[in-house]
C-alpha positions in Angstrom: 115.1 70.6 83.7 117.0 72.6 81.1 115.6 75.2 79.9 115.8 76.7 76.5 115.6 80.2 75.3 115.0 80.1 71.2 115.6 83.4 69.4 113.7 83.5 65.9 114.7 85.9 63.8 118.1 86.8 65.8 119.3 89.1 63.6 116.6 91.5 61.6 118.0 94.7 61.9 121.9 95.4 62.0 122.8 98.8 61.5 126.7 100.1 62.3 127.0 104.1 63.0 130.2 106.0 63.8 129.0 105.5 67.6 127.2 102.0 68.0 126.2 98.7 66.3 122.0 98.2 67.3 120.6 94.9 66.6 117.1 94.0 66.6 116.6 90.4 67.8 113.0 88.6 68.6 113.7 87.0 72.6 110.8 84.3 72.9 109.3 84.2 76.2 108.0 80.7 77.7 105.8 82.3 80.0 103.7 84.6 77.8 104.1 82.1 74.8 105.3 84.4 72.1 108.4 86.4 70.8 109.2 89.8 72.3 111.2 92.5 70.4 114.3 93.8 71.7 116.6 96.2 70.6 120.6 96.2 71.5 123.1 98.3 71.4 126.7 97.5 71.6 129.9 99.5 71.5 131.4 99.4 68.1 134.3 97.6 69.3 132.4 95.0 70.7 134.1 92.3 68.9 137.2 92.4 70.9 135.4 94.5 74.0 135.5 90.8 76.4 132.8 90.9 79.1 130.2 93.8 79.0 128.3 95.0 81.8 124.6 95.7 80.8 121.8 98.3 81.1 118.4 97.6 80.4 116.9 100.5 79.5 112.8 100.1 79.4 110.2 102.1 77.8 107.1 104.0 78.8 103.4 103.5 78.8 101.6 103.3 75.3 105.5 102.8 74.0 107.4 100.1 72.6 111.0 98.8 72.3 112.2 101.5 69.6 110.9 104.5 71.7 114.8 104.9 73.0 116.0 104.9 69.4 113.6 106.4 67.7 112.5 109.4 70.1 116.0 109.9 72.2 118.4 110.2 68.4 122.4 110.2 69.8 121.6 108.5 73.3 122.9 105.4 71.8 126.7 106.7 72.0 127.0 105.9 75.4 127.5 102.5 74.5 131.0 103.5 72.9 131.4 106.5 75.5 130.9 104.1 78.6 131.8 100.6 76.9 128.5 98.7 77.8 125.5 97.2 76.1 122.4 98.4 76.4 119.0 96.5 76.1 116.1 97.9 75.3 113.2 95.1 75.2 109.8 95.4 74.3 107.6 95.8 77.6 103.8 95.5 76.4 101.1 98.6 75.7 100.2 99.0 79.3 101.9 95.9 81.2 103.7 98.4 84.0 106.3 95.2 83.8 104.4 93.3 86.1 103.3 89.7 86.3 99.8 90.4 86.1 97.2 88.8 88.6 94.5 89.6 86.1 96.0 89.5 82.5 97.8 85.6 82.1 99.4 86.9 79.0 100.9 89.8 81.0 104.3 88.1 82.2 106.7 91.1 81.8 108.4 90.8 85.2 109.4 87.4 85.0 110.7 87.9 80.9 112.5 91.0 82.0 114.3 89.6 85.1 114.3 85.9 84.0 114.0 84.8 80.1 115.2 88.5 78.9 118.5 88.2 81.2 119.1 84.5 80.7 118.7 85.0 76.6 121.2 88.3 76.4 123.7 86.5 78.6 123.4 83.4 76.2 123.8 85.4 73.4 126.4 87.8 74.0 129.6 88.1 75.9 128.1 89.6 79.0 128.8 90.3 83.2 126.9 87.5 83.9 126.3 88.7 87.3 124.4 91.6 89.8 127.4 93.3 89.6 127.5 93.9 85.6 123.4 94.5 85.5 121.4 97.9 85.9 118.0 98.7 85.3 116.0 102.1 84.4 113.4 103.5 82.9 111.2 106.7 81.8 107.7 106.8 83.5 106.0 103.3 83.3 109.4 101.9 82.6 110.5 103.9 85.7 108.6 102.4 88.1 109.1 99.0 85.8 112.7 99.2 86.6 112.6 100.1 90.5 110.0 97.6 91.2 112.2 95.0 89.2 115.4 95.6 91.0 113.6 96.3 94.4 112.2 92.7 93.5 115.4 91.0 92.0 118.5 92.3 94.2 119.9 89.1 93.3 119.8 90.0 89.5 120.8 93.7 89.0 123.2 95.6 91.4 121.8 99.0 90.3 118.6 100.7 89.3 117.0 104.4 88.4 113.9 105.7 87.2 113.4 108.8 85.1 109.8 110.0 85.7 108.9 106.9 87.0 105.5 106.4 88.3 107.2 105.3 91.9 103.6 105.3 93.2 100.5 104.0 91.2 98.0 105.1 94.0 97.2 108.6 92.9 96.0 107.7 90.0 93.8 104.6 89.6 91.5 105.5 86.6 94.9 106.4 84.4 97.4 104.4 81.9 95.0 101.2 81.8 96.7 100.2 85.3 93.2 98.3 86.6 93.5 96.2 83.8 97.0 94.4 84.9 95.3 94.9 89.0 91.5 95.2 89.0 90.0 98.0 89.8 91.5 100.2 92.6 88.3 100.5 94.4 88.0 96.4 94.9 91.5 95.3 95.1 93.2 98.3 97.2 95.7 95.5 98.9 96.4 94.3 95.7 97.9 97.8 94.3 99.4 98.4 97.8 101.8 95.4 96.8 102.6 96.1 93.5 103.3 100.1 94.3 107.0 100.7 94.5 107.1 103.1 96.9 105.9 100.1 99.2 108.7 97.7 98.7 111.2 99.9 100.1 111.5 97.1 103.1 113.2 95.3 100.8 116.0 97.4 100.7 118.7 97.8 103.0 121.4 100.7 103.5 123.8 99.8 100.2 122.0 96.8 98.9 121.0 98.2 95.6 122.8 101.2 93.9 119.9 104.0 93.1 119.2 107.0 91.0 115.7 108.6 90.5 115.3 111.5 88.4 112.3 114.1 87.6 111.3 117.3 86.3 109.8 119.9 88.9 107.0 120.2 86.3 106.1 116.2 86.2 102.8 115.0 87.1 104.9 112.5 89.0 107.2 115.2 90.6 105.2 114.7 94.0 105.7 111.1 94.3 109.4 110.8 93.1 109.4 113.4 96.1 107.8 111.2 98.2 110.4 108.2 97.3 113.6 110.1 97.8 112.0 111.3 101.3 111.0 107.8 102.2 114.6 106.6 100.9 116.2 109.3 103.4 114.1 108.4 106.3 115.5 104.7 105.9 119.0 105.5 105.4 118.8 104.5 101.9 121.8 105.8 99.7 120.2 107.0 96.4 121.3 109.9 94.1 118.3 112.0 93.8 118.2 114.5 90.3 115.2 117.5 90.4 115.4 120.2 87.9 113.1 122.5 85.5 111.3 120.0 83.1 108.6 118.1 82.1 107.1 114.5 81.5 108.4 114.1 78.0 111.5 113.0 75.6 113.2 116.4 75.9 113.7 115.8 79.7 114.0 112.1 79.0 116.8 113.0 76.5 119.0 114.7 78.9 118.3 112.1 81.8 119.6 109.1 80.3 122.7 110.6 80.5 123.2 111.2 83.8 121.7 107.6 84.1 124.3 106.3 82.1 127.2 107.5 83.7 125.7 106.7 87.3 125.9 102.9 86.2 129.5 103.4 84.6 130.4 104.6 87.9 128.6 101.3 89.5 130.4 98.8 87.2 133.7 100.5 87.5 133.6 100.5 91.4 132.7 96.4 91.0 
């Protein structure tokens, strides 16, 4: 059965700077039954550009698709600087980017890896393979974008997190997590499944291209630790960024740089 991604809306925000052209375009989603906003940005010589590769960048708890924009001002040159699109959708409140077991209307793995992917490449003249697809992400979109890719191999080539919450079970009263899972204390298998730091047997040694990156003053600095220990132990190749900082756009301003380029470097070696 075909199926059909409709776009209302496509085109409600156009806007070209010196760097980048950003649309804003609504992406419906079959699975949670309503339109999702996403924000792209494209190279301003995307016209005559051919095939881009692709970088979904996703947003943090409480956040929404114009955090990147709005809250990291410049970051959007990379588009031009590296010559790729980047995506940055809408992920929910609190939806950790999960299909949720509890919330029905919480769908935001299968839109992000499915209906988001088959839309853009529908839409625009895109790598329409693993090889032209990265994901990252800051904090909730961090872990978001690791437990994507650790989940999707067949989609995205490469992957990073910025302050990504790698592993939810430190904290199970915080960020509205028990109610995508239940309540920690009643469904403890159920949040040792959907913690990334426990799909690393997914991986093998070059399978997935990874960078994780935090701020020695992050309340997640311990378990981004944890992660890049974990990765070593398994032979893993990963690049692994710790300096001074903390869990907030400053730090997230300067990471996505150093995100940016790690994924030019991917679709270049492809």
């Amino acid at each position: 059965m075909k199926r059909k991604i409709f776009f209302l809306a496509a085109l409600l925000v156009s806007t070209v700077s010196e760097a980048s052209v950003t649309d804003t375009i609504q992406v419906y989603s079959k699975s949670m039954k309503k339109n999702v906003p996403v924000v792209i940005i494209l190279p301003d010589n995307h016209a005559s550009a051919g095939a881009l590769p692709v970088v979904y960048l996703l947003h943090g708890y409480s956040g929404n698709h114009l955090d990147w924009i709005s809250k990291a001002p410049g970051f959007e040159k990379a588009a031009d600087q590296y010559h790729l699109m980047i995506v940055c959708p809408d992920g929910g409140f609190n939806s950790w980017y999960w299909d949720s077991p509890v919330d029905p209307e919480s769908k935001y793995e299968t839109f992000v890896s499915d209906e988001l992917i088959k839309a853009i490449d529908e839409k625009y003249p895109t790598v329409k393979s693993r090889k032209g697809r990265a994901v990252t992400g800051l904090s909730m979109g961090g872990h978001g974008a690791l437990y994507l890719a650790f989940r999707h191999q067949d989609i995205f080539g490469a992957a990073g997190s910025m302050s990504g919450g790698v592993d939810i079970r430190p904290f199970p009263n915080n960020w509205d997590m028990s109610k995508k899972l239940g309540l920690y204390a009643e469904q403890a298998d159920r949040w040792e499944k959907y913690t990334v730091i426990n799909l690393l047997n997914l991986l093998t040694p070059g399978s997935l291209e990874i960078i994780i990156d935090c701020g020695t003053e992050d309340f997640f600095y311990e378990v981004n630790k944890n992660l890049h220990q974990q990765l070593l132990y398994r032979n893993i190749p990963h690049d692994y960024i710790v300096r001074p900082g903390a869990h907030n756009w400053t730090y997230w301003t300067n990471s996505v740089k150093y995100e940016l380029l790690f994924f030019r470097n991917y679709f270049d070696s492809n």
